[in-house]
C-alpha positions in Angstrom: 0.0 0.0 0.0 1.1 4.1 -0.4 0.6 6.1 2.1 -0.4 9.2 2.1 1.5 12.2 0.6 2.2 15.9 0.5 4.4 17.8 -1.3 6.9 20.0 -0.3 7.1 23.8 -2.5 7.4 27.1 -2.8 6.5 29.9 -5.1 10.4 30.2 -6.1 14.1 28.9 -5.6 15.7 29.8 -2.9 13.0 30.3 -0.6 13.3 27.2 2.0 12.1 24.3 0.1 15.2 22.1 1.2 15.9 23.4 4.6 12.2 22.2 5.7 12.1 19.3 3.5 15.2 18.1 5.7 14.4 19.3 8.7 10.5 17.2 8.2 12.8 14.1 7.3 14.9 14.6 10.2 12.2 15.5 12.4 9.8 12.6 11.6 12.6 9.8 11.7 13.5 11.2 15.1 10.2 10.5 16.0 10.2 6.8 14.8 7.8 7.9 11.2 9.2 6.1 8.0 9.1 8.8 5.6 9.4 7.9 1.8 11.2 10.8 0.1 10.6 12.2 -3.6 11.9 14.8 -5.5 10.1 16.3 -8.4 12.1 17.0 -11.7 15.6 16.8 -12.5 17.6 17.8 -9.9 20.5 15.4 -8.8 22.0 17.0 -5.2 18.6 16.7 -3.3 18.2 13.2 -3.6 21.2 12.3 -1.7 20.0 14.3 0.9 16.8 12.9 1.7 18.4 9.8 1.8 20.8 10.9 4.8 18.2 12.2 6.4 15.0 9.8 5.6 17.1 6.5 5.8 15.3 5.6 2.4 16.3 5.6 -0.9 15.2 9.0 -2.8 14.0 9.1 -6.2 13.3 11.4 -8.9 9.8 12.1 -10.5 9.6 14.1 -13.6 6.5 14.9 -15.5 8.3 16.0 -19.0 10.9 12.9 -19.3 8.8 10.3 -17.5 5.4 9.0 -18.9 2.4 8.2 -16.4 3.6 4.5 -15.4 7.3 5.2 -14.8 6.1 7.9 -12.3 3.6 5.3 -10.4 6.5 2.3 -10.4 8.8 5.0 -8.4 6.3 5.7 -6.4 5.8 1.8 -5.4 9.2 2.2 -3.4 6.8 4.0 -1.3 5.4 0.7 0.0 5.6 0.3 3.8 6.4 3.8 4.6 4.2 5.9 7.1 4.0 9.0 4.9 5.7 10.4 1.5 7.7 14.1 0.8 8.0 15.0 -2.4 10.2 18.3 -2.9 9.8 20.1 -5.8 11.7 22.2 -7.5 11.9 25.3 -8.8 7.9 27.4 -8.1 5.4 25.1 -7.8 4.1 25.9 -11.2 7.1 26.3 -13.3 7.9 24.2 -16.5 8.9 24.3 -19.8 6.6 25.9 -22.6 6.0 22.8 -24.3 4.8 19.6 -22.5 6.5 16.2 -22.9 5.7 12.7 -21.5 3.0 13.5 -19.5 3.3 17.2 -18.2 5.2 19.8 -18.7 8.0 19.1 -16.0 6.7 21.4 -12.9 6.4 20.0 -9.8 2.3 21.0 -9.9 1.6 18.1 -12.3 3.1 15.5 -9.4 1.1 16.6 -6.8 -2.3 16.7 -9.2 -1.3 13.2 -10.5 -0.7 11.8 -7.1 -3.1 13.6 -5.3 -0.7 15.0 -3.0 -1.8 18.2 -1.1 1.0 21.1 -1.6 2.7 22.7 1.6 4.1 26.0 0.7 7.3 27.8 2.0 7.1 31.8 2.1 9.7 34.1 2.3 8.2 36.6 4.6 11.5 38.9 5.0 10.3 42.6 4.2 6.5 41.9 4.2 3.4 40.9 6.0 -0.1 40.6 5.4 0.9 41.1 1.6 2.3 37.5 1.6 -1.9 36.3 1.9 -2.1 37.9 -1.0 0.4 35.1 -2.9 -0.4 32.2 -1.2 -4.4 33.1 -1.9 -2.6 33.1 -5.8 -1.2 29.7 -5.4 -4.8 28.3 -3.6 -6.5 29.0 -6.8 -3.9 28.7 -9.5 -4.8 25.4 -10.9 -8.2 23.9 -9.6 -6.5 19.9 -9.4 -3.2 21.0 -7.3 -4.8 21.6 -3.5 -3.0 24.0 -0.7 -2.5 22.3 2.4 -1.4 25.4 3.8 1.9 27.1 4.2 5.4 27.1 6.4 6.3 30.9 7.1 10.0 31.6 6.6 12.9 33.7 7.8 10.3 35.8 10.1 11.8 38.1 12.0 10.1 38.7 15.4 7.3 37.4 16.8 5.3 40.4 16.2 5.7 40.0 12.5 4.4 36.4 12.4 1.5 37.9 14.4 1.3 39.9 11.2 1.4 37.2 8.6 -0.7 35.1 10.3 -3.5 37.9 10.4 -3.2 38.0 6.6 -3.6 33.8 6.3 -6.6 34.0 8.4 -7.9 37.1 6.3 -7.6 34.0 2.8 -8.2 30.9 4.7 -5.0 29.7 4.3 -3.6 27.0 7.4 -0.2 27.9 8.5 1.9 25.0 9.6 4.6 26.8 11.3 6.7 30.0 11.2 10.8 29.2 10.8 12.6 32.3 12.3 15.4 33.5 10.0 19.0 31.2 11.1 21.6 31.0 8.7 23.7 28.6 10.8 22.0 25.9 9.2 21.8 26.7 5.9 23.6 24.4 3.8 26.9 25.1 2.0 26.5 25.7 -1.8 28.7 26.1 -5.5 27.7 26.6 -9.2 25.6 23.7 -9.5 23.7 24.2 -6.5 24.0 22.5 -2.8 27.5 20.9 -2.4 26.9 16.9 -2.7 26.1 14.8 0.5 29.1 12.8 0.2 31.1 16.1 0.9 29.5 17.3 4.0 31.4 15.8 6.5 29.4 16.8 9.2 26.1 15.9 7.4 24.3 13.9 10.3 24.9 17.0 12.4 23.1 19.1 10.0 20.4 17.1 9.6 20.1 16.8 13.2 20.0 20.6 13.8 17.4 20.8 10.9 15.3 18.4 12.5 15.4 20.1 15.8 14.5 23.2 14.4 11.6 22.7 12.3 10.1 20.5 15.2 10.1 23.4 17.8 8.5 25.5 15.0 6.1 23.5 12.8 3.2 21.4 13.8 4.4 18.5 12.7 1.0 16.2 14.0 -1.2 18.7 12.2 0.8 18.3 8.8 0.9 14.9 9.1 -2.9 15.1 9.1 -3.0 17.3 6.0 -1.3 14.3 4.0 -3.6 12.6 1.1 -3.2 10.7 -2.3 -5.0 8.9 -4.8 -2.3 6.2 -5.5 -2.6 3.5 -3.0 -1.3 0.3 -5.3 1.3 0.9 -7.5 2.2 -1.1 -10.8 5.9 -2.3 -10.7 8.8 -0.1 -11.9 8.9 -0.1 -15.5 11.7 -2.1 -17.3 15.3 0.1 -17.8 17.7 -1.4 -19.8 21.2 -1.9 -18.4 23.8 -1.2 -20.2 25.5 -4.4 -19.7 25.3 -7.6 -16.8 28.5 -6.1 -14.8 28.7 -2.5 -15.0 32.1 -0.5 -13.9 31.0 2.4 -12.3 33.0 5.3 -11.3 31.8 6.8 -7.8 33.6 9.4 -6.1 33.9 13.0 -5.4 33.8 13.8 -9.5 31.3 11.4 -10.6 28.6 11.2 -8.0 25.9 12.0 -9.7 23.7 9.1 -11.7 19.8 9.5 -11.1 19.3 7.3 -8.2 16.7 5.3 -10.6 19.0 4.2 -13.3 20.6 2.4 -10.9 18.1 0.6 -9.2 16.5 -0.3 -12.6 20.1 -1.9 -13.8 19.8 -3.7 -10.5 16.0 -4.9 -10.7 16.9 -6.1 -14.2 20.0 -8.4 -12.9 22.8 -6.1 -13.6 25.8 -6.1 -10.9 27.4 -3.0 -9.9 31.0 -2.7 -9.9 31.8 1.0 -8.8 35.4 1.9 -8.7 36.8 5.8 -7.9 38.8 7.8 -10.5 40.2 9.8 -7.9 41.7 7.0 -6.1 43.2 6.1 -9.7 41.5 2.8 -9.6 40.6 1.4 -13.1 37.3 0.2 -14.0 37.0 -3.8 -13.4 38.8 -6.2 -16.0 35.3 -8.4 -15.0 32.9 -5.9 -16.3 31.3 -5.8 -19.4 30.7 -1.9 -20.0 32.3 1.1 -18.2 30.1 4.2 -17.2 31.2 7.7 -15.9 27.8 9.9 -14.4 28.7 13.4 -14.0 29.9 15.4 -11.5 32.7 18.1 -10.6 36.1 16.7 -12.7 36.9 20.6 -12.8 37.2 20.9 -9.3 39.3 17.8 -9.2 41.0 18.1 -12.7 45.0 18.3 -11.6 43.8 14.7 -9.7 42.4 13.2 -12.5 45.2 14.0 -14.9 47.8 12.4 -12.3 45.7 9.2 -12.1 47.8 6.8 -14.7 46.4 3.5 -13.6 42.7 5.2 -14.3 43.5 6.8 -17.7 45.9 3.9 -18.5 43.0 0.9 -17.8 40.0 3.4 -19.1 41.8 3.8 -22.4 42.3 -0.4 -22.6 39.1 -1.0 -21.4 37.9 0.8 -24.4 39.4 -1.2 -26.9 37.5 -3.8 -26.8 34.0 -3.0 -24.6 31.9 0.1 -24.8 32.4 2.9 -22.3 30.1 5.5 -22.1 30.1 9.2 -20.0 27.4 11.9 -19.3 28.5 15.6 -18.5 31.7 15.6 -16.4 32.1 11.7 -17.0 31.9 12.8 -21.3 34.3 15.8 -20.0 36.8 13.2 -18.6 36.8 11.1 -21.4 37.9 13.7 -23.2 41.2 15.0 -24.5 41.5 18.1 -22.0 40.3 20.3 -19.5 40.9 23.9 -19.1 39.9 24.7 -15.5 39.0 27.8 -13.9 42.6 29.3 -13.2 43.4 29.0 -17.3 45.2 25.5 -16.6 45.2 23.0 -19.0 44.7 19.3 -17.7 44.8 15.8 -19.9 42.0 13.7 -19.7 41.6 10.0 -21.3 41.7 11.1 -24.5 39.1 8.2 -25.5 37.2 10.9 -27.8 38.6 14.7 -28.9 36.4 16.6 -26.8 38.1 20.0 -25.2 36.0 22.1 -22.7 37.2 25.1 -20.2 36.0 26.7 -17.1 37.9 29.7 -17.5 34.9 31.6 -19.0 31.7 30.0 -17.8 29.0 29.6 -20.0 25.8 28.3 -18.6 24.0 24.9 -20.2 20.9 24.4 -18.5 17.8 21.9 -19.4 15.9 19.7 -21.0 17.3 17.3 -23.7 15.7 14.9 -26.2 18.0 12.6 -27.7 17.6 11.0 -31.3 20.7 8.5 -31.6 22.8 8.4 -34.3 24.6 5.8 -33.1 24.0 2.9 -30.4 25.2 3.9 -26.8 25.3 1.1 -23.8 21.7 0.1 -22.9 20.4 2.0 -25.8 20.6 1.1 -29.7 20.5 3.8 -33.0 17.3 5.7 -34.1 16.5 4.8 -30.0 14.9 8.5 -28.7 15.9 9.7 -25.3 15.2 12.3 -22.7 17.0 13.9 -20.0 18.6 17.2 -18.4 21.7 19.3 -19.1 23.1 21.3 -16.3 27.1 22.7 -16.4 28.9 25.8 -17.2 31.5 24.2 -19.3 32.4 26.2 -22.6 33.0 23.5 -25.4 36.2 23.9 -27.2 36.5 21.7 -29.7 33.4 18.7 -30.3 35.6 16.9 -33.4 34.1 13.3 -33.0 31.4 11.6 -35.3 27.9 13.5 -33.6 26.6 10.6 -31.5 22.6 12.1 -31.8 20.5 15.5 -32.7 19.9 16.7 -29.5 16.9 19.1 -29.3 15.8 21.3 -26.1 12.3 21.3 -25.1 10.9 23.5 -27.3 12.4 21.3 -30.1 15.1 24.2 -31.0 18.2 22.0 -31.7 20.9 22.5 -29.9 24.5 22.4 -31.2 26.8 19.8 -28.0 26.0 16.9 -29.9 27.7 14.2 -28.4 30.1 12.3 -29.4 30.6 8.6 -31.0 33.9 7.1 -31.4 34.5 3.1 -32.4 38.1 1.0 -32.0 39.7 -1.5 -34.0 39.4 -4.1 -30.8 35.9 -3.9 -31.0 34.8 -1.3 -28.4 33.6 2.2 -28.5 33.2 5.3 -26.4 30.4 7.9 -26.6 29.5 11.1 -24.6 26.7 13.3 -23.9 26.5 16.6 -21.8 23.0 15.7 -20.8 22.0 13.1 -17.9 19.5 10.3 -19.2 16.2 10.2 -17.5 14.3 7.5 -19.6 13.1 6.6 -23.1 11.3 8.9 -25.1 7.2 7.1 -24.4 
């Protein structure tokens, strides 16, 4: 069975979505609840995060790459929790112009498909009654997404709750809690958003903090009671191809990010795991069948990766004879270079020409629809793919056969191709700068 669900939002980034989400996670574990986390569209830091704090696997719902029965088999790993969170991302209603799969990507369509009721964070810092006046807005926006209520943030004296609350009551809008403004606890962040989970050394602290704080100031019992959801049997995942039975997989500090789906699909379709760390200079496993390098931060690790011999020496003989495949930083790595911030050159593998720099930042940033030109691991030509780009790499020099036309979402093609490169021994290596999410429906 599913439980029950809200989910977590906002009208914007930046205003509090995460610190509550994590705080709720912490707060409810601490209180014995088993919390199933979500996070709506394509972000791949938050994930991590609910894990840490939920003690359950997170998992990533997106209404523009994901048709209707993907969405409801990740929402089956829901099964024997107390309660679901789902953050979402970006405002509540933001998408793309065009829809795909089976919305338009904002975090709106989850909670209408999955009947969740929405709990909103406001920024209240530099008004007061005037914030009834959005959250009224967001009550009546779309007549299938339903307002819980809403978690004041960063108030600044109790007098100015007092304020905003007046203004709730004035709409009939329930407020949860008020969260007074304490930037101790916010967490640490770069380009690309939060820094990752596995950096935060002092992570359980965090989380403990959060949870502390959000229980002395939000009603926890009375959200908990707010939760609803139309979903209470869920088909099984649907099938994800793996792209081979043993898959080398580098994990570390530069390639830690892989949607958290992809994974378990490879598993739940008897693929084994093999995950070996670049920055350690360990080579992918002689036993696997296919090598695959998720994104990450190789800039920030760059001088590393070019020192690691034994990685670049067994990457470059692994693809010789079996296909090895990189998205974003992992396609970056594979490359021939990397200029990074300061203006130094750094070698890579060399497996394909690729040449990018981060000494003048140039911002690539979402949705991507795949039409192969050649086959990639899991996945074979003419096969049509979705996903998410998200870097500020400038591309140098893209000299490689063009592994697919790669369109954004308003089907404007865009000019990073990807890249497709075959060996006499047999093997191949390809590259893409966007992150797969699933098969085109």
């Amino acid at each position: 069975m599913i439980p029950p669900g809200l989910l977590i939002s906002a009208p914007s980034s930046g205003t509090g979505k995460t610190t509550l989400m994590l705080g709720l996670l912490s707060a409810l574990r601490a209180q014995g609840v088993e919390v199933q986390p979500f996070k709506s569209g394509p972000d791949y830091i938050d994930p991590a995060f609910h894990t840490a704090a939920s003690g359950r696997a997170s998992f990533n719902l997106d209404s523009w790459s994901m048709d209707r029965q993907r969405i409801d088999g990740l929402i089956g790993n829901a099964a024997g929790a107390e309660l679901v969170l789902a953050e979402g991302s970006m405002g509540l209603f933001d998408g793309v112009a065009i829809p795909g799969a089976s919305g338009n990507g904002a975090s709106a369509d989850i909670a209408a498909m999955m009947g969740w009721p929405v709990v909103l964070v406001l920024d209240v810092s530099g008004a007061a009654q005037s914030v009834a006046a959005t959250a009224l807005g967001f009550k009546l926006m779309r007549p299938d997404v339903t307002l819980a209520g809403v978690v004041l943030n960063r108030v600044a004296s109790p007098r100015h709750e007092t304020l905003v609350r007046v203004g709730m009551e004035q709409v009939g809008v329930k407020v949860f809690g008020a969260l007074p403004r304490r930037k101790e606890i916010e967490m640490p962040e770069r380009h690309l958003g939060l820094v990752q989970a596995g950096e935060q050394k002092n992570l359980p602290q965090i989380l403990d903090d959060m949870g502390s704080f959000v229980a002395e100031h939000v009603d926890l019992q009375a959200l908990r009671a707010a939760a609803s959801g139309t979903l209470r049997n869920a088909p099984p995942p649907a099938q994800i191809s793996p792209p081979g039975r043993r898959i080398a997989l580098a994990q570390d500090d530069a390639f830690a990010f892989v949607y958290p789906h992809q994974i378990a699909g490879w598993r739940a379709a008897g693929a084994e795991v093999l995950p070996f760390s670049p920055l350690a200079d360990q080579a992918p496993d002689e036993n696997a069948d296919v090598c695959w390098l998720p994104g990450g931060y190789p800039e920030l690790h760059a001088g590393k990766l070019a020192a690691a011999g034994t990685f670049r020496d067994g990457l470059r003989a692994f693809a010789q004879t079996r296909p090895v495949h990189g998205e974003c930083g992992g396609y970056m790595a594979m490359g021939a270079g990397i200029v990074d911030a300061d203006g130094t050159r750094h070698e890579m593998a060399g497996l394909l020409g690729l040449e990018t720099s981060f000494a003048k930042r140039k911002m690539h940033l979402g949705y991507r629809k795949a039409d192969l030109n050649a086959p990639i691991p899991g996945h074979p030509a003419k096969a049509a793919l979705r996903g998410h780009e998200f870097h500020y790499a400038s591309i140098i020099s893209e000299p490689d056969t063009p592994l697919a036309r790669i369109t954004d979402s308003n089907d404007l093609e865009v000019p990073e191709t990807g890249s497709f490169r075959r060996f006499e021994g047999g093997g191949q290596a390809t590259g893409t700068f966007f992150h797969l999410i699933a098969e085109a429906p």
